[in-house]
C-alpha positions, -999 to +999 in steps of 0.1 A: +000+000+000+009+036-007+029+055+024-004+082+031+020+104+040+038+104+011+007+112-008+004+150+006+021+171-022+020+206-022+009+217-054+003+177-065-029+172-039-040+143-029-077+144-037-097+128-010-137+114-018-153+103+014-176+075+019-204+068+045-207+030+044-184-002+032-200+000-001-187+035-009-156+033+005-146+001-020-162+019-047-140+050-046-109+028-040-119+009-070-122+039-092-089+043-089-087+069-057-053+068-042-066+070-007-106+073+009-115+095+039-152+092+058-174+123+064-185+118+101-219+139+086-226+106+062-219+082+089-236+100+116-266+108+091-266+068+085-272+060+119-296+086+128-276+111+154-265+145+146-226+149+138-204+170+158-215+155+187-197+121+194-224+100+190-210+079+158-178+066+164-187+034+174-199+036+137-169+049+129-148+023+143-168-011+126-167+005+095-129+008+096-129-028+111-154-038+079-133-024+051-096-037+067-079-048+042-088-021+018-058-017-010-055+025-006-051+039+027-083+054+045-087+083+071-110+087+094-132+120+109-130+114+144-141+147+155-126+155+185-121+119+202-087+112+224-054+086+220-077+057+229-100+059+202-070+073+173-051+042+186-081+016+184-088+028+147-049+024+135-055-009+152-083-019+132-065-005+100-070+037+095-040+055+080-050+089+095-075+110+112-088+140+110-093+157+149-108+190+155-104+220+173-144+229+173-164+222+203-194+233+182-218+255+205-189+260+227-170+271+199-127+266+198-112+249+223-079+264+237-051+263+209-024+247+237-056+223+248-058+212+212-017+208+211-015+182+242-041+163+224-023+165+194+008+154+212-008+131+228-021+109+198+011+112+185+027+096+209+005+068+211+003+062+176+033+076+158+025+061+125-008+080+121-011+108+099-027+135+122-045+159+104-051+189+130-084+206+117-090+242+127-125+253+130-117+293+128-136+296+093-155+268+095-174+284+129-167+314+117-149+325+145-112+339+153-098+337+115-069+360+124-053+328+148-058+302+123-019+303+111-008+305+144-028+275+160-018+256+125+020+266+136+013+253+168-004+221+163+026+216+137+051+219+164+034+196+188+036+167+160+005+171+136+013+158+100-009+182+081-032+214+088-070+213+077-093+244+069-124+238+064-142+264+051-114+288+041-117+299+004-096+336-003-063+322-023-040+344-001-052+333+032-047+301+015-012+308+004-003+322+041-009+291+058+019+265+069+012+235+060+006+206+043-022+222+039-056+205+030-086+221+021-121+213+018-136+213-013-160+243-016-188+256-040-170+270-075-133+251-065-113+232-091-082+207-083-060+226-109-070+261-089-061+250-057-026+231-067-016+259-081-020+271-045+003+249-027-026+226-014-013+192-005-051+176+000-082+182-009-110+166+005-143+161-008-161+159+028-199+152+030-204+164-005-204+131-023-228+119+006-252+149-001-248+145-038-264+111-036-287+120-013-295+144-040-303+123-067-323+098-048-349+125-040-350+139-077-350+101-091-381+091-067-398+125-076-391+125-111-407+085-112-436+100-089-440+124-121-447+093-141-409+090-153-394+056-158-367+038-143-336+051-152-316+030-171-277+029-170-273+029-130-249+001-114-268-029-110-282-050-077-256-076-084-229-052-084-240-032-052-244-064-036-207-075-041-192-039-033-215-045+001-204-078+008-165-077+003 
């Protein structure tokens, strides 16, 4: 399997598609996707509990467990979950994580809080590729400390800096890194390579996409449509499901 680390190039970015369930992990991996990520929205959405709030990592972790094996690395949204948990999904085969700085209604937690976190993962698991997410766009709060907490989660061991949410191409070239960014509204690949950006990642988008076009399939049959032709078939689906 490919070293994930290896895979963050600044200015070549590892594009990341994230998957909800077994079946969409293997097929991104087997259209040809060096590496697959989760969206902790898909899985939590899945399972019936809000995201953000902790409530799907057991989730988390059997889907990791059901896809071991898998022939490109996967990362894992973990939210804000400990050592324990980062060290039972490498266990059970995860590459990387993603681990956040939002405490949602509570907002950020303190940048050195987030650091001995960061540190501490590290230390547990030094193989995993820590992704240290800051929250300042993405809650909209405190954007003029998002290159210093990135420096900062860099220096206590972090393998990357994540963004979500940031979108201005200076603020994008200002920031330490490797640097990934979410995918936003009106982005291209080329765009943000030519940025520096070392990953991109898709995040719930694919989820919402087919979430999307279940609801205009089942309206546009209620319409008196027929039955699109052309979409992967049961046998198929039934195989990616059943790896």
């Amino acid at each position: 399997m490919t070293d994930f680390h290896a895979l963050h190039r600044p200015g070549r970015p590892l594009l990341l598609p994230n998957a909800w369930d077994a079946a969409s992990v293997f097929a991104l991996a087997e259209a040809g996707f060096e590496a697959v990520g989760t969206t902790s929205l898909g899985i939590a959405a899945a399972a019936g509990v809000p995201d953000g709030a902790g409530r799907a990592q057991e989730r988390t972790l059997e889907l990791v467990r059901r896809v071991k094996g898998l022939r490109v690395p996967l990362t894992v949204d973990v939210e804000s979950a400990g050592a324990d948990f980062a060290a039972e999904l490498h266990a059970a085969g995860a590459a990387g994580i993603n681990v956040e700085d939002g405490r949602g209604d509570a907002g950020l937690a303190p940048a050195g809080e987030q650091a001995e976190l960061i540190a501490a993962i590290k230390a547990r698991v030094p193989g995993l590729f820590v992704n240290a997410r800051v929250d300042t766009y993405w809650l909209g709060v405190d954007q003029g400390d998002t290159a210093k907490r990135a420096e900062t989660y860099l220096a206590a061991g972090a393998d990357g800096i994540f963004v979500p949410g940031i979108r201005d191409d200076d603020e994008i070239r200002a920031l330490p890194g490797p640097l990934n960014v979410l995918l936003l509204p009106g982005m291209t690949v080329g765009h943000l390579a030519r940025l520096g950006v070392a990953r991109i990642s898709m995040g719930s988008l694919l989820y919402r996409v087919a979430l999307d076009a279940a609801l205009v399939t089942a309206a546009a049959i209620q319409e008196g449509a027929p039955a699109p032709d052309g979409v992967r078939s049961y046998a198929e689906t039934d195989r990616l499901a059943g790896r």
